[in-house]
C-alpha positions as CSV (number, residue, x, y, z in Angstrom):
1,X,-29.8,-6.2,14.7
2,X,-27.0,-3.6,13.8
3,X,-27.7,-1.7,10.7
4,X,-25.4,-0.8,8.4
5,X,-25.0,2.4,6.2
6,X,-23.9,3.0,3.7
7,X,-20.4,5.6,3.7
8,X,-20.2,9.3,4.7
9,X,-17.0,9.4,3.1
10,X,-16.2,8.5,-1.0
11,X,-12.4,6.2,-1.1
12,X,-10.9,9.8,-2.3
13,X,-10.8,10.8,2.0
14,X,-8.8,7.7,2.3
15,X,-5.7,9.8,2.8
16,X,-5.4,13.6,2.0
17,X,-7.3,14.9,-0.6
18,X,-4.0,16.2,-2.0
19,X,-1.8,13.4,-1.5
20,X,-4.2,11.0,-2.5
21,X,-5.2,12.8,-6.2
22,X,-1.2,13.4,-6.7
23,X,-0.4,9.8,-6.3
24,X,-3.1,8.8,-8.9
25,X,-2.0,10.9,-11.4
26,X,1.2,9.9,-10.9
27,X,0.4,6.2,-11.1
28,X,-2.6,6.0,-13.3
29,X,-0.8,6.0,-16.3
30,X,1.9,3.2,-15.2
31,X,-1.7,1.5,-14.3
32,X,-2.9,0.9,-17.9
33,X,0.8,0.0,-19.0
34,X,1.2,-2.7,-16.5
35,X,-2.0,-4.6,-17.2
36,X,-1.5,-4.1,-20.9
37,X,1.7,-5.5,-20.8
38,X,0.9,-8.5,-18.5
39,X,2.3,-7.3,-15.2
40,X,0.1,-7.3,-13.2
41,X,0.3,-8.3,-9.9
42,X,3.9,-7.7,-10.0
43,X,5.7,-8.4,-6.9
44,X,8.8,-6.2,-7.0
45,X,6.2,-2.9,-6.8
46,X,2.5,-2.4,-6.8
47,X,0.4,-0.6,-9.7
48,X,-2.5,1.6,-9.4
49,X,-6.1,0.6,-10.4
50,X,-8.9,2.3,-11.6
51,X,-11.4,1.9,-10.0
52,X,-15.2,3.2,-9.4
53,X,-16.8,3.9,-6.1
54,X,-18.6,0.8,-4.7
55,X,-22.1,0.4,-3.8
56,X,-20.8,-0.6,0.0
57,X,-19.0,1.0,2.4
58,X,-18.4,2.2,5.9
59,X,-17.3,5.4,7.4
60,X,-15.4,4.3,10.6
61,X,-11.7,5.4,10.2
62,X,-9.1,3.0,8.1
63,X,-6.9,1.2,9.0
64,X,-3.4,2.2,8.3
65,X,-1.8,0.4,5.0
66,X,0.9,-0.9,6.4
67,X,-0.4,-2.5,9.3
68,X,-3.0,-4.1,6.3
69,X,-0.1,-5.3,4.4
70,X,2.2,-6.2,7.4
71,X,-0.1,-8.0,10.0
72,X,-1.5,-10.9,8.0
73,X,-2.8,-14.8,8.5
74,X,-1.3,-16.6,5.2
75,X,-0.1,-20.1,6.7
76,X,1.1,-20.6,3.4
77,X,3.9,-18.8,4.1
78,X,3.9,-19.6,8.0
79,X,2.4,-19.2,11.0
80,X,3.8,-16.0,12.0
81,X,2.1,-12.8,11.6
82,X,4.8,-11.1,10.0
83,X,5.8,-14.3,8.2
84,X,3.6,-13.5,4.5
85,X,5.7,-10.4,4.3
86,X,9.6,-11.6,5.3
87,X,8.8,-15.1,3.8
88,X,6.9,-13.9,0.7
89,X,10.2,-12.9,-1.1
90,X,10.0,-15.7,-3.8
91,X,6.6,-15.7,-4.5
92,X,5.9,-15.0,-8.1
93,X,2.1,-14.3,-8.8
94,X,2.4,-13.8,-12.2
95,X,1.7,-14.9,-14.8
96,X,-2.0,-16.1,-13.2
97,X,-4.4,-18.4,-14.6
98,X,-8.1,-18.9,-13.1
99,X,-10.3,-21.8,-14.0
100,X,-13.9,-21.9,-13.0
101,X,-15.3,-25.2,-13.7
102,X,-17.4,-27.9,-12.1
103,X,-21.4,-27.5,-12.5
104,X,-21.6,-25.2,-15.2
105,X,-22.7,-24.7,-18.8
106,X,-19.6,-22.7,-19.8
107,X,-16.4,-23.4,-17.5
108,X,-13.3,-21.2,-18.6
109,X,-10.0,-20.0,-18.0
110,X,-9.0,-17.0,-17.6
111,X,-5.9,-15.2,-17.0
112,X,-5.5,-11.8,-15.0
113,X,-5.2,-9.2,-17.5
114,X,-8.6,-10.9,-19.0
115,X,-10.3,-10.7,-15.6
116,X,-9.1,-7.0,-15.2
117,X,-10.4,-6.4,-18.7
118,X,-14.1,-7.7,-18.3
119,X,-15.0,-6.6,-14.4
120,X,-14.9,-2.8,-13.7
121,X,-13.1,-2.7,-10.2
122,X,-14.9,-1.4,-7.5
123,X,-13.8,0.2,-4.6
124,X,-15.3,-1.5,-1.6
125,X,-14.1,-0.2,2.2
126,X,-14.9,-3.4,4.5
127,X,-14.8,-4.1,8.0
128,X,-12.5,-7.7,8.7
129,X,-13.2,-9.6,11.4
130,X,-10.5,-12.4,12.5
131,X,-11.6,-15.4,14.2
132,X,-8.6,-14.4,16.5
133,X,-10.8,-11.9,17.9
134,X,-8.9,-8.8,15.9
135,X,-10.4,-6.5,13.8
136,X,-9.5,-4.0,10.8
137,X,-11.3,-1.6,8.6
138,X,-9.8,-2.1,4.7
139,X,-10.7,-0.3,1.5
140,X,-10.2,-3.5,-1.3
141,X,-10.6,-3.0,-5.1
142,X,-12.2,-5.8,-6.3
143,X,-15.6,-6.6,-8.3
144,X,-18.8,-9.0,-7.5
145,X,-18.6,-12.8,-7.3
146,X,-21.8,-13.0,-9.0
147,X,-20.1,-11.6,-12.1
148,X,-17.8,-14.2,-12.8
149,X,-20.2,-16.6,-12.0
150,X,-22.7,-15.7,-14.3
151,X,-19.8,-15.6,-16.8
152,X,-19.8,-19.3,-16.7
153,X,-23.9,-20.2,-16.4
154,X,-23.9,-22.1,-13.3
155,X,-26.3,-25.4,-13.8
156,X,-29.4,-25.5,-12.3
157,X,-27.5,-28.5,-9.7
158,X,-24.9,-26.4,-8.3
159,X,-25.9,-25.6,-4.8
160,X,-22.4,-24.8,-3.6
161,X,-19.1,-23.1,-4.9
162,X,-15.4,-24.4,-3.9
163,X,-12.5,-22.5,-4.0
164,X,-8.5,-23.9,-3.9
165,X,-5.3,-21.9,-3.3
166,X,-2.0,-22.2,-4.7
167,X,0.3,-25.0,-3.8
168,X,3.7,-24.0,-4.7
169,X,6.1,-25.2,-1.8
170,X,9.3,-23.7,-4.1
171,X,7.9,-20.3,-3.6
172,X,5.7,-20.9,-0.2
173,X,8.4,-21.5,3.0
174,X,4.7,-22.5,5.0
175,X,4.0,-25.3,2.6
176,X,7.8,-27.2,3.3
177,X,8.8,-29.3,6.0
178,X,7.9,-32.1,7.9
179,X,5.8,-30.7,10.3
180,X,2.5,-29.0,8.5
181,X,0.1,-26.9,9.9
182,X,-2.6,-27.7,7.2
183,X,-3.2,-29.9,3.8
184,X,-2.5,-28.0,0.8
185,X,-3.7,-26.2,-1.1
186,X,-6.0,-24.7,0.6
187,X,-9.1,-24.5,0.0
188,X,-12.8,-23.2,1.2
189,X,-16.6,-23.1,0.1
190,X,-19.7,-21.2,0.1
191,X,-23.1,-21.7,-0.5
192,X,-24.0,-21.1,-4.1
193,X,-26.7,-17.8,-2.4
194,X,-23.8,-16.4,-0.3
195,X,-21.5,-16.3,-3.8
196,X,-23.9,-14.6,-4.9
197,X,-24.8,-11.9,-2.3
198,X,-23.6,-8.5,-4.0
199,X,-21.2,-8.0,-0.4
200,X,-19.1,-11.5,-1.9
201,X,-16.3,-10.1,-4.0
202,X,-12.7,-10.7,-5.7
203,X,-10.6,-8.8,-4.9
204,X,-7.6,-8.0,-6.8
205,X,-6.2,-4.7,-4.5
206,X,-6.1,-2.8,-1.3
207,X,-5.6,0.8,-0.8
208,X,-6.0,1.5,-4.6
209,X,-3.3,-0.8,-6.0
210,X,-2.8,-4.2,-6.9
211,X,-2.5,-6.3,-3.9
212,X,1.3,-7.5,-2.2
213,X,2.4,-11.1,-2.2
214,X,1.2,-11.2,1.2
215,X,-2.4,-10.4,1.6
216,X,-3.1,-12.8,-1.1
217,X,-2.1,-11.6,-4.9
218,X,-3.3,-11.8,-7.0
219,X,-6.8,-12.6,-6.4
220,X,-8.6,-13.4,-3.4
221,X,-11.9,-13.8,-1.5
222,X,-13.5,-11.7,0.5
223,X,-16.9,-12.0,2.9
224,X,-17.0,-9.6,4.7
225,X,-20.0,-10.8,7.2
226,X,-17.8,-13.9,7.6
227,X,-14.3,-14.4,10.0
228,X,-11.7,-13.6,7.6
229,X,-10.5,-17.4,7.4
230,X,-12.8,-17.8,4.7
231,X,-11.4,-15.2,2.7
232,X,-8.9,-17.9,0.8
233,X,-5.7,-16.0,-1.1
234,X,-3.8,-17.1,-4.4
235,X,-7.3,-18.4,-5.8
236,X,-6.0,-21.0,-8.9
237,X,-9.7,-22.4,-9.1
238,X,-13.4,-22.2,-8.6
239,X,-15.4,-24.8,-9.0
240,X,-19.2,-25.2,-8.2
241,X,-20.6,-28.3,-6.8
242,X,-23.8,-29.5,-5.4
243,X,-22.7,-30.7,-2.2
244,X,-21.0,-28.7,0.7
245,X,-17.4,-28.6,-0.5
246,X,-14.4,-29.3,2.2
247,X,-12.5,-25.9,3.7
248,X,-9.5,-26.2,5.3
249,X,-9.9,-25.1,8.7
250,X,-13.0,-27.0,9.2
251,X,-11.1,-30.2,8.3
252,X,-8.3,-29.6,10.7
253,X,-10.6,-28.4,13.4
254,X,-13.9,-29.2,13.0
255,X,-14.9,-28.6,16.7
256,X,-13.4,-24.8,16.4
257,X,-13.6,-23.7,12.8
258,X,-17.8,-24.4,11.3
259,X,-18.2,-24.2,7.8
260,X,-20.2,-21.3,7.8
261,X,-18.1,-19.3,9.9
262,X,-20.7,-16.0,10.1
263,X,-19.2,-13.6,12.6
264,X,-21.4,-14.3,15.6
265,X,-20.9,-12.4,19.2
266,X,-23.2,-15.5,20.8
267,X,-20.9,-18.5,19.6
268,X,-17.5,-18.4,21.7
269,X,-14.6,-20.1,20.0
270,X,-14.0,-23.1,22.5
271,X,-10.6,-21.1,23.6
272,X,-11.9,-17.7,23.6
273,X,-15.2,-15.1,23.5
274,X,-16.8,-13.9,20.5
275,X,-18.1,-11.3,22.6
276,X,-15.7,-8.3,22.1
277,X,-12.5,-7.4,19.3
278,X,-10.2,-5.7,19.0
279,X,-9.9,-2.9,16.7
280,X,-6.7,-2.3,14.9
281,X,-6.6,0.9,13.8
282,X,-3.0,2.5,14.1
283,X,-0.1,3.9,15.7
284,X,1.4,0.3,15.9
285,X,-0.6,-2.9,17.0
286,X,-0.6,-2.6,20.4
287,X,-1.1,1.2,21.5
288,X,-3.4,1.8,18.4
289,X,-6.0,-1.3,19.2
290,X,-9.6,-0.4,20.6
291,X,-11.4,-3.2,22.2
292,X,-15.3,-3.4,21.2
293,X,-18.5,-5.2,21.2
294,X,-18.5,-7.1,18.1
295,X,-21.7,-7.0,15.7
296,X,-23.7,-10.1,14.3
297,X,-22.3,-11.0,11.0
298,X,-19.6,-8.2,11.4
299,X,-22.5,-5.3,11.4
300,X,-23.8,-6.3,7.6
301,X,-26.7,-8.1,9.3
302,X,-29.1,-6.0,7.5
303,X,-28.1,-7.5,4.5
304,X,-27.1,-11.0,4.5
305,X,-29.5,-12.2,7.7
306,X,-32.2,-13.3,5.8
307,X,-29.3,-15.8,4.0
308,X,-30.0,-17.8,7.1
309,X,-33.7,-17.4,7.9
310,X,-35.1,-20.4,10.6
311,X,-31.3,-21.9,10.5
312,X,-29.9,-22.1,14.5
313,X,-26.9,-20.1,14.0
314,X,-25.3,-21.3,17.0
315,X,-25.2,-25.5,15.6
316,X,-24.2,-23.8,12.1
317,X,-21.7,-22.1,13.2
């Protein structure tokens, strides 16, 4: 089993020491303004966070921001991987409400600037792992799952969490039309244990600033043991329920999309290996992509494996 370790570098080596210090300065104030004043997640221009190292990281080399923010699956907006970015134009994320209700003692809604308010944002460098077979190493600001759900004192009966996405076909081209690649919204689950796991977070930014219209503002999942599918964007609710909850790939495809979706080199996708990705790691998709072996639950093994102790990982898949 591959073991991960923690980072050799802090998210300050991100970019140039110098560049990277001058442009928070510059920004950090404008930061505090924007949130106070209910901006945030702004699409016309992203903000700077403040955020504190994370506990998790890696030290394999980033990937570039704007193949992060450019090179993105968000059917909501279409199939196309450059589609969340042309076809995102309309998209207002703000303002944002999030309710988190269902099997709990204490549901509530919350808006951003309250979420921004009451969870310190962490810096967290992850690898992603597409089903697709593609791979990218991203530095999210975000903060633990686990927070917000012990915010709301989940019963003693909720086994499972659900998650649903923004329906909003006025602002989303992807959700228009006759022909539909999915139901909306859409929406995803995860056992109550895997919420929990301190890896799970919600995230709110990427490279150190709130995060575009198209990789999900302004507040998504990420897992990062898991294919990136289950990392649902434009999260409107979370609710926590005892019994598995639907997600929407699984739904559609049952046969090529399992709930659980763990990144798993020994569990082929009926139309293509699991064996080997490609890494995306710069000087344009193509001539900057690395092919490699990929690792059991995306390398974080070490931590989440015993989540699945005496469970065949190839029938829950």
């Amino acid at each position: 089993m591959p073991v991960y370790h923690p980072p050799r570098i802090t998210p300050s080596h991100i970019t140039a020491r110098d560049v990277y210090l001058s442009r928070r300065h510059f920004l950090g104030g404008a930061a505090g303004l924007l949130v106070g004043a209910g901006l945030f997640g702004a699409p016309a221009r992203a903000a700077a966070l403040q955020t504190i190292p994370g506990p998790h990281g890696t030290d394999e080399p980033l990937t570039p921001k704007d193949i992060v923010t450019s090179y993105n699956n968000f059917y909501e907006f279409g199939t196309g991987k450059s589609d969340p970015l042309n076809r995102s134009g309309a998209y207002r994320p703000e303002p944002w409400t999030l309710t988190v209700d269902g099997l709990v003692a204490r549901p509530q809604t919350f808006d951003m600037d309250e979420l921004m308010r009451s969870f310190p944002l962490e810096e967290r460098i992850y690898r992603m792992r597409c089903v697709e077979a593609w791979s990218m190493v991203i530095p999210w600001a975000g903060f633990p799952l686990r927070a917000l759900l012990d915010k709301v004192e989940p019963l003693g009966s909720a086994k499972h969490v659900a998650f649903v996405g923004l329906k909003r076909p006025e602002e989303m081209p992807g959700q228009r039309g006759m022909f539909q690649p999915m139901r909306w919204p859409y929406v995803e689950g995860l056992r109550l244990d895997e919420a929990r796991h301190p890896l799970t977070i919600l995230a709110t930014g990427v490279y150190g600033e709130t995060l575009p219209r198209q990789n999900g503002a302004p507040i998504r999942l990420v897992v990062p043991w898991k294919y990136g599918f289950k990392g649902i964007k434009a999260i409107t609710r979370i609710a926590l329920t005892e019994h598995q909850p639907p997600s929407s790939w699984n739904m559609m495809q049952p046969e090529e999309y399992g709930f659980y979706a763990n990144v798993n080199p020994a569990v082929d996708h009926p139309r293509w290996s699991q064996a080997r990705e490609r890494r995306i790691s710069g000087g344009g998709f193509l001539s900057g992509s690395e092919h490699r072996p990929t690792l059991p639950f995306n390398g974080y093994g070490e931590e989440v494996a015993q989540l699945y102790a005496g469970m065949d990982l190839k029938a829950h898949y």
